[in-house]
C-alpha positions in Angstrom: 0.0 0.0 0.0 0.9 3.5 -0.9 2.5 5.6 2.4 -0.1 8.7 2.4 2.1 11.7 3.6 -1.3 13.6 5.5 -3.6 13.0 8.0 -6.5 12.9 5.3 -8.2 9.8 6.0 -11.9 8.6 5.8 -13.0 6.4 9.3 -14.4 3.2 8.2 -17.7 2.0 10.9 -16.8 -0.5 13.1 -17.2 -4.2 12.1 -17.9 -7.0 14.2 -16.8 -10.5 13.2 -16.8 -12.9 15.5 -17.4 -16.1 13.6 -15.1 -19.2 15.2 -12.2 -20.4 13.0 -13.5 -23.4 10.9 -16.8 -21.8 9.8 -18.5 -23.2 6.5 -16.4 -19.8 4.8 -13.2 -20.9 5.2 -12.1 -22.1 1.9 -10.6 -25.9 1.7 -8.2 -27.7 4.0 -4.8 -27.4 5.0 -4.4 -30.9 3.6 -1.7 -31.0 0.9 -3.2 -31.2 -2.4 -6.4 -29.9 -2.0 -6.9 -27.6 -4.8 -9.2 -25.0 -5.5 -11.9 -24.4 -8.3 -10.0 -23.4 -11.4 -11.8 -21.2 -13.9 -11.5 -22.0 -17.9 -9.2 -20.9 -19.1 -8.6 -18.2 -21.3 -8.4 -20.0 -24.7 -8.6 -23.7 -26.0 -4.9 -23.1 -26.6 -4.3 -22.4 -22.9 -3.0 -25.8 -22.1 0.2 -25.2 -24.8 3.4 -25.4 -23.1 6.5 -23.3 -23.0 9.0 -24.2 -26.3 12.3 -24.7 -27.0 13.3 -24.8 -23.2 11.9 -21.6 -22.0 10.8 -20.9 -19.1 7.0 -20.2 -18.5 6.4 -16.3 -18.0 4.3 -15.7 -15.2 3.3 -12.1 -14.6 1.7 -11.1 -10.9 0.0 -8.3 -8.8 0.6 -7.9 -5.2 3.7 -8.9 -3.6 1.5 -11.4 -1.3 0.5 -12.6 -4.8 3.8 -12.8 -6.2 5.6 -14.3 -3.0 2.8 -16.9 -3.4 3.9 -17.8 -6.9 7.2 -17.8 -6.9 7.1 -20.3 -3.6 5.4 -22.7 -6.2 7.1 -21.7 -9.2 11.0 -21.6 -7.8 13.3 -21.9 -10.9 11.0 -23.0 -13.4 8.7 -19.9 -13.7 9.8 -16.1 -15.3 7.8 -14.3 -12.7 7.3 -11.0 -13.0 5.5 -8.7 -10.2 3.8 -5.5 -11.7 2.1 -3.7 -8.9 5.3 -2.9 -6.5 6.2 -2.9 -2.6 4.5 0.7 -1.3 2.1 0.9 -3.8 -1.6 0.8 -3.4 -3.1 -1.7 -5.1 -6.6 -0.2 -5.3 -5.7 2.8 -6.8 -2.4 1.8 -9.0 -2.3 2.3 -12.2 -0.1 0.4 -14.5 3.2 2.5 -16.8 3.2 1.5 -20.2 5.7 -0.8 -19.7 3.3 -3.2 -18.4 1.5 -4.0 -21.3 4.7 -5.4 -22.5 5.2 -7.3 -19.7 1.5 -8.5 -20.6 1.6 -8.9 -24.3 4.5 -12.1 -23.5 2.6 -13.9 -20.7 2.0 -17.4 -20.3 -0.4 -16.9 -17.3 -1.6 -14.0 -14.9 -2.4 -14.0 -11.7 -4.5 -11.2 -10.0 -6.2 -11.0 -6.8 -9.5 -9.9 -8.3 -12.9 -8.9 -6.7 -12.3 -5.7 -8.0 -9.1 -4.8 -6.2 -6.8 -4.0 -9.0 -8.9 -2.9 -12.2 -7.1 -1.0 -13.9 -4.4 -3.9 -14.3 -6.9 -6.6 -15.2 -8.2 -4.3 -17.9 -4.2 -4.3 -19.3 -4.4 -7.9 -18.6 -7.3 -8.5 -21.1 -6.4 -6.1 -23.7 -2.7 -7.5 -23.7 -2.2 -10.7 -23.1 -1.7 -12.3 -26.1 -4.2 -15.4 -27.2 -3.4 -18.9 -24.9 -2.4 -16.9 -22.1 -4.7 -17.7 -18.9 -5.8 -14.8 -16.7 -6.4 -16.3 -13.5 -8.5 -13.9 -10.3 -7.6 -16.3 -7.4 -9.6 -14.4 -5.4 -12.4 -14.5 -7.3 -12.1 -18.1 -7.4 -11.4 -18.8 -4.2 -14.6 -16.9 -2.3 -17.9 -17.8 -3.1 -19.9 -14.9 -3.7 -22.1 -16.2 -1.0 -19.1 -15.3 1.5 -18.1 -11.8 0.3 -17.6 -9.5 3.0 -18.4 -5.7 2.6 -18.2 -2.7 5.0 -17.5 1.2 4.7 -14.9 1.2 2.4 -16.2 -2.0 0.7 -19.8 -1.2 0.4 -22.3 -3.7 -0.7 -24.4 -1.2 -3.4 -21.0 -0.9 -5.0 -20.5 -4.6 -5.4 -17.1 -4.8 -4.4 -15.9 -6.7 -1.7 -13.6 -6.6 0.9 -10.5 -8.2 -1.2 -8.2 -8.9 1.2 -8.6 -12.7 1.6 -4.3 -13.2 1.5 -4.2 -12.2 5.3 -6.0 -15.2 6.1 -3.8 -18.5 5.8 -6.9 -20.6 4.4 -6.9 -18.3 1.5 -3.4 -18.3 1.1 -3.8 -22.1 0.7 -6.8 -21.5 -1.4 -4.1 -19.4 -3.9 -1.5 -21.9 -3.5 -3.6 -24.5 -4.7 -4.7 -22.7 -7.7 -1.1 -21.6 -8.5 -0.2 -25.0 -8.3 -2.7 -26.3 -10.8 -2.3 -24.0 -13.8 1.6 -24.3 -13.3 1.3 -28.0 -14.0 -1.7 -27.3 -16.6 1.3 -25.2 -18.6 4.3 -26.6 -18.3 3.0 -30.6 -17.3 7.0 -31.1 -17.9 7.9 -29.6 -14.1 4.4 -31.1 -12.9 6.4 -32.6 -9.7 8.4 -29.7 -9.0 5.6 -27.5 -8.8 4.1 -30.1 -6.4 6.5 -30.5 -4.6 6.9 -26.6 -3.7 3.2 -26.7 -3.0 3.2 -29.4 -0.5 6.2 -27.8 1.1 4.4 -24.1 1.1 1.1 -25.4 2.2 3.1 -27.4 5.2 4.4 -23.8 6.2 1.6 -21.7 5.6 -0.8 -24.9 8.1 1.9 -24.6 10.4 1.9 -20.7 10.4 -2.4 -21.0 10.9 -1.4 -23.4 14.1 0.9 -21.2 15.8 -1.3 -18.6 14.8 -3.9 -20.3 17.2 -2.0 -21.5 19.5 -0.4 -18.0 20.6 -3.9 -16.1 20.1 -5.6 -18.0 22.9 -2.5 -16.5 25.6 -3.9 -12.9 25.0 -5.6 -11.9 27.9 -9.5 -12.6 28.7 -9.8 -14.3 25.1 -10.1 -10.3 23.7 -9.0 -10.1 19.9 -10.1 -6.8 19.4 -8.5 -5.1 15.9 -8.9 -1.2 15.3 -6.5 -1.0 12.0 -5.1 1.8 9.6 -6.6 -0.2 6.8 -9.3 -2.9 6.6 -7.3 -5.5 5.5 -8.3 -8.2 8.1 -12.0 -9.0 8.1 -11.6 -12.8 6.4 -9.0 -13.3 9.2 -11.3 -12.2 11.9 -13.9 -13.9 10.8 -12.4 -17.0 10.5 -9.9 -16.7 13.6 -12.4 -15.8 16.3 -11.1 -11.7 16.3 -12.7 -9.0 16.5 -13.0 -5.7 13.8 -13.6 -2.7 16.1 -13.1 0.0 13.0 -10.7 1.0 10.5 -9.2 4.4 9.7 -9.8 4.1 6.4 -7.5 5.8 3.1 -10.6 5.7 0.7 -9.9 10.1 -0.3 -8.3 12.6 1.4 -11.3 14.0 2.7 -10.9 15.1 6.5 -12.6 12.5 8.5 -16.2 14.0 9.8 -15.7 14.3 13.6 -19.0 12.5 14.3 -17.3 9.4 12.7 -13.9 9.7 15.1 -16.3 10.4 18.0 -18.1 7.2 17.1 -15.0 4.9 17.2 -13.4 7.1 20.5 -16.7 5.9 21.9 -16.3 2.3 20.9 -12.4 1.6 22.1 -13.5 3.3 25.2 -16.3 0.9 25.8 -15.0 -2.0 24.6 -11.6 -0.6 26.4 -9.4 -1.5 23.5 -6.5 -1.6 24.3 -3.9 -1.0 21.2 -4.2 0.4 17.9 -2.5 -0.8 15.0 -1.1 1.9 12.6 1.1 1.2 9.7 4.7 2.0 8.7 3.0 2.7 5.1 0.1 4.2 5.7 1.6 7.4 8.4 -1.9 8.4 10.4 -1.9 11.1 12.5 -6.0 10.7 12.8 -5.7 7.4 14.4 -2.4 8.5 16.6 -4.9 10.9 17.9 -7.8 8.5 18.5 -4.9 5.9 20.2 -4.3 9.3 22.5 -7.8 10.2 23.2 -8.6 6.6 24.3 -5.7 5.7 26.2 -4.9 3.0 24.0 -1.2 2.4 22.7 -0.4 3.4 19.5 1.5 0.6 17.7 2.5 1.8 13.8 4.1 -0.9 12.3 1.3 -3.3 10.5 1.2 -3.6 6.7 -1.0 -6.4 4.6 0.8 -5.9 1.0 4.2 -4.8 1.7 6.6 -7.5 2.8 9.1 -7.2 5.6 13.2 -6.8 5.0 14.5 -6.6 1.8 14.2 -9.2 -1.6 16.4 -12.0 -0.2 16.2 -12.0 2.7 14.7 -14.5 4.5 11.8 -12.3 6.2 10.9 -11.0 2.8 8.0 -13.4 1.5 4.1 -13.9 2.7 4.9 -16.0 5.6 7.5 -13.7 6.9 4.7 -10.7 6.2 2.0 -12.6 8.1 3.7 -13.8 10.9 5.6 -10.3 11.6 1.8 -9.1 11.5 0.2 -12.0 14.0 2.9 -11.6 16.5 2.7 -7.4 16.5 -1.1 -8.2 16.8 -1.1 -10.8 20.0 1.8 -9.3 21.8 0.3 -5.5 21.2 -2.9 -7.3 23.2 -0.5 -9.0 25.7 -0.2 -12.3 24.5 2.8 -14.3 23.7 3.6 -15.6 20.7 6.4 -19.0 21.2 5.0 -21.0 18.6 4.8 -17.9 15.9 8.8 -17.0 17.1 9.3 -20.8 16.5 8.2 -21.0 12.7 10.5 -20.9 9.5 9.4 -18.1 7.2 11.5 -18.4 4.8 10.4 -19.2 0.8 10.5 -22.9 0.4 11.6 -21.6 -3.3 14.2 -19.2 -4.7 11.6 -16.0 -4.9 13.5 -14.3 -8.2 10.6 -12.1 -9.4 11.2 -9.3 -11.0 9.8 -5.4 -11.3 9.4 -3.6 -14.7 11.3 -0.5 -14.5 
């Protein structure tokens, strides 16, 4: 997501989720080879392999996306990431130098429900004919589970996207990823099965700890009041609770009614931390976090992964589990069996950025 360099901010109304992990939403299992619903493809020629020993190009959205993919793909993918770290994904829209990106791929993979349109429109007026656009997303959520809220109304249509921040979608993805690899290239069929059983072993593990180090924050409370509603699929299928968002849907002022509203709410519900972002700078919800008493902790993000490409931090598990343990140790928990996990890609991650 984009940093926002003022205050401007819109307050999103408090959500309340309280659903127990396990619910008839949660997509699949955390078995190992459970796959989900793949979509046709987009031509009768999408099942045509990569020639004369190149590699298959795969181009992707968000680095949660991308980390995903090149877990899976390793060495035998070109993967290429087109909406970069610090951007936001709702608003981005793509350089020219996308569409050649997209006029050479083999597959794409997008979030969808609506989160980055203007790069699915490239996507379809680009790719060329064969390739397979793929909205895991989309896919992944029945429409009967969609989530919406302030900044994801339900007379707009668009759902809450953010179903990565919740391992069981992250699977969901994996699984998908897995399938139109092998689809394309049948040739590296195991290797791409292999990385899948290896990243769905980490991401179940991650979703394990995750529980087990939720339930040592005091009186059972997972209360959430974000920067950014990024977490409603998690909180509804971890047993937390959405208290509000400070929303960056303009850069309207926030109408004081609305910040009296939530003030009200973390006072009553005495809320105890609230979760800013590095990448998203808020000086509205600093001053809520004031007003109420609660700490102010600023260091969440959803899209942006932590350390530097590399490293071993830098990948979706290393993003979720720096996000789970600021969560249950901002509420007072511990978090021994998150400090325990290995994060690291189970696959050399060697995407690349169009400059």
């Amino acid at each position: 997501m984009t940093p926002l360099r003022r205050a401007a901010l819109v307050l999103a109304l408090p959500l309340a989720f309280s659903t127990a992990c396990g619910s008839s939403a949660a997509p699949g299992t955390a078995a190992a080879g459970t796959a989900a619903a793949s979509p046709a493809p987009a031509s009768t020629a999408a099942s045509a392999a990569p020639g004369n020993g190149a590699r298959l190009r795969v181009v992707s959205t968000v680095a949660p996306i991308t980390s995903i993919a090149a877990n899976i793909g390793g060495d035998q993918v070109e993967l290429t990431g087109v909406v970069p770290e610090g951007t936001n994904s709702h608003t981005f829209e793509p350089p020219p130098q996308v569409s050649k990106v997209m006029e050479t791929a083999d597959v794409v993979l997008l979030n969808g429900l609506q989160l980055e349109e203007p790069t699915t429109a490239l996507a379809q007026a680009n790719a060329p004919e064969g390739a397979e656009i793929l909205e895991l997303g989309t896919v992944a959520l029945p429409e009967q589970d969609y989530l919406y809220d302030f900044s994801f109304p339900r007379e707009d249509g668009k759902p809450n996207p953010h179903l990565w921040t919740d391992p069981k979608y992250a699977i969901a993805y994996a699984d998908q990823i897995r399938d139109v690899l092998v689809r394309r290239d049948p040739a590296h069929a195991a290797s791409f099965q292999a990385n899948h059983r290896a990243f769905v072993a980490r991401a179940t593990a991650l979703s394990d700890a995750l529980e087990a180090d939720q339930a040592t924050i005091p009186g059972g409370r997972k209360l959430l009041v974000t920067y950014h509603d990024a977490y409603a699929y998690f909180a509804r299928d971890y047993g937390w609770t959405v208290v509000g968002a400070v929303q960056p849907s303009n850069f309207e002022d926030p109408q004081p009614k609305e910040i009296a509203r939530l003030v009200d709410q973390i006072k009553a519900q005495q809320v105890p931390v609230v979760f800013g972002s590095e990448v998203f700078p808020s000086e509205v919800l600093r001053q809520i976090a004031d007003e109420t008493g609660a700490r102010y902790e600023e260091s969440l993000r959803d899209d942006d992964l932590p350390g530097a490409p590399g490293e071993a931090e830098h990948s979706w598990l290393g993003l979720m589990r720096y996000d789970y343990r600021t969560m249950i140790q901002g509420l007072g928990g511990t978090t021994a069996a998150l400090d325990a996990l290995d994060t690291g890609d189970v696959a050399p991650d060697r995407a690349t950025y169009p400059q």
